[in-house]
N, C-alpha and C positions, 0 to 999 in steps of 0.2 A: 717221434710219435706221428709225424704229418697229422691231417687234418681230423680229426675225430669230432663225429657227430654230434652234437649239444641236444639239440630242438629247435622248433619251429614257434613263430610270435601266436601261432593255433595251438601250442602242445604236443604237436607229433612228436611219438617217440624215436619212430624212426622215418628215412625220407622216402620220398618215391624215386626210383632209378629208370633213367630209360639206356639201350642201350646208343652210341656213338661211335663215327668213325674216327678210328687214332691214324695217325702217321707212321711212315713205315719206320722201321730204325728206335723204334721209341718203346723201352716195356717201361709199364707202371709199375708201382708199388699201391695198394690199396692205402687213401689217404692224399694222395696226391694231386695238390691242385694244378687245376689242365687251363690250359688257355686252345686258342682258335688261332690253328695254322693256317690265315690265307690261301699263303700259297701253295701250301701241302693237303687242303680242305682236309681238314683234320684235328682233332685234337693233342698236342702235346703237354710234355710238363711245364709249368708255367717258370718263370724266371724274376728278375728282379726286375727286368723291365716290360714285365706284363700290367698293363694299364687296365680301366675299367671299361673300353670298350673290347678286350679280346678274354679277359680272363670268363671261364665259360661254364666250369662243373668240379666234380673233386671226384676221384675216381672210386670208385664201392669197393673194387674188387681189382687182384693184381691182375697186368695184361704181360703174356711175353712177346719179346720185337715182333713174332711172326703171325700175332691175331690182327685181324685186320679191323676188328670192331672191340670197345672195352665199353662194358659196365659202368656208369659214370651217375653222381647227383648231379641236375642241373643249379645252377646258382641261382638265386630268387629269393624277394627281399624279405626279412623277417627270419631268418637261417639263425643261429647261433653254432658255433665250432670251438671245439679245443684245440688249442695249439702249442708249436714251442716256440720260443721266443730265444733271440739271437745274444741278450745281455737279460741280466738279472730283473723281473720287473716291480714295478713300483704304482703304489698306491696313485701318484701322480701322474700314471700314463694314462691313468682309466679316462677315456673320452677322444683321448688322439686316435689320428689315423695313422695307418703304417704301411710302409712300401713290404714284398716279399724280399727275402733273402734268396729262397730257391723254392721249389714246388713245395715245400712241406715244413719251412719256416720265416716268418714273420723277423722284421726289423725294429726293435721298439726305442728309436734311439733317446727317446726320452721328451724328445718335441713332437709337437704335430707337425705331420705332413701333408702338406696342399699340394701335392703333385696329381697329375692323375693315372700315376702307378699306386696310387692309397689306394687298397680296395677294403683293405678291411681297418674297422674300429674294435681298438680294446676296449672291453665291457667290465673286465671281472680280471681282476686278478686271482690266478688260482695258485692254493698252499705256497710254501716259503716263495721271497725271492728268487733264490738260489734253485728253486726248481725249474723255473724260467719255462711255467707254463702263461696261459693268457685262455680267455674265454673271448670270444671274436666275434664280431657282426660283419657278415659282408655287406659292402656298399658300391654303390655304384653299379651298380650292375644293372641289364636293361629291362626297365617298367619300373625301376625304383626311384624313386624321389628322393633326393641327396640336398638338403639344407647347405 
């Protein structure tokens, strides 16, 4: 599913997009969370060891390797997202934080995570376990106040 839009802590229904430069070698898929390639001034797909200083936007729209600019939301606090989740989840993740697994799923191992690859917190578990969906906030991200 990668990252799919929830709302905004204002109600937007949907986000504002600007456009961004991606890195060469990289196509998205629509949904997929981008981090800040330094050294490639760029945006690619984010990893499990994307932290809260580089993860950057979540892409609107697919890019293939040969665009050199992709459609992207930027990350900024008050966001709400759907996502999948890596194991079955539980009423008792709601509040943790979670590291990514890859651009377009979340790790919910069942504890909080203090690392600062946590970027995002479960809010909501969404229908069964077993559908190993989650409703997300991201955090950390820059201009947001992280308790």
């Amino acid at each position: 599913m990668a990252f799919k839009w929830s709302t905004a802590a204002n109600g937007a229904d949907s986000p504002a997009t600007i456009p961004y430069t991606k890195t060469a070698e990289t196509a998205l898929a629509k949904g997929d969370l981008l981090a800040w390639d330094v050294a490639n001034n760029g945006l690619e797909r984010a990893t499990a060891s994307t932290d809260t200083l580089t993860a950057e936007a979540i892409a609107y729209d697919a890019a293939v390797i040969a665009d050199v600019e992709c459609v992207a939301v930027p990350l900024t606090p008050g966001q709400f997202w759907e996502v999948d989740t890596t194991s079955n989840t539980a009423a008792g993740q709601v509040g943790q934080r979670a590291i990514l697994t890859d651009e377009a799923t979340i790790n919910n191992t069942g504890s909080d995570d203090a690392n600062k690859e946590a970027i995002v917190r479960i809010v909501r578990v969404i229908g069964a376990a077993s559908e190993k969906k989650a409703l997300v906030k991201i955090i950390g991200v820059p201009g947001q106040v992280v308790s």
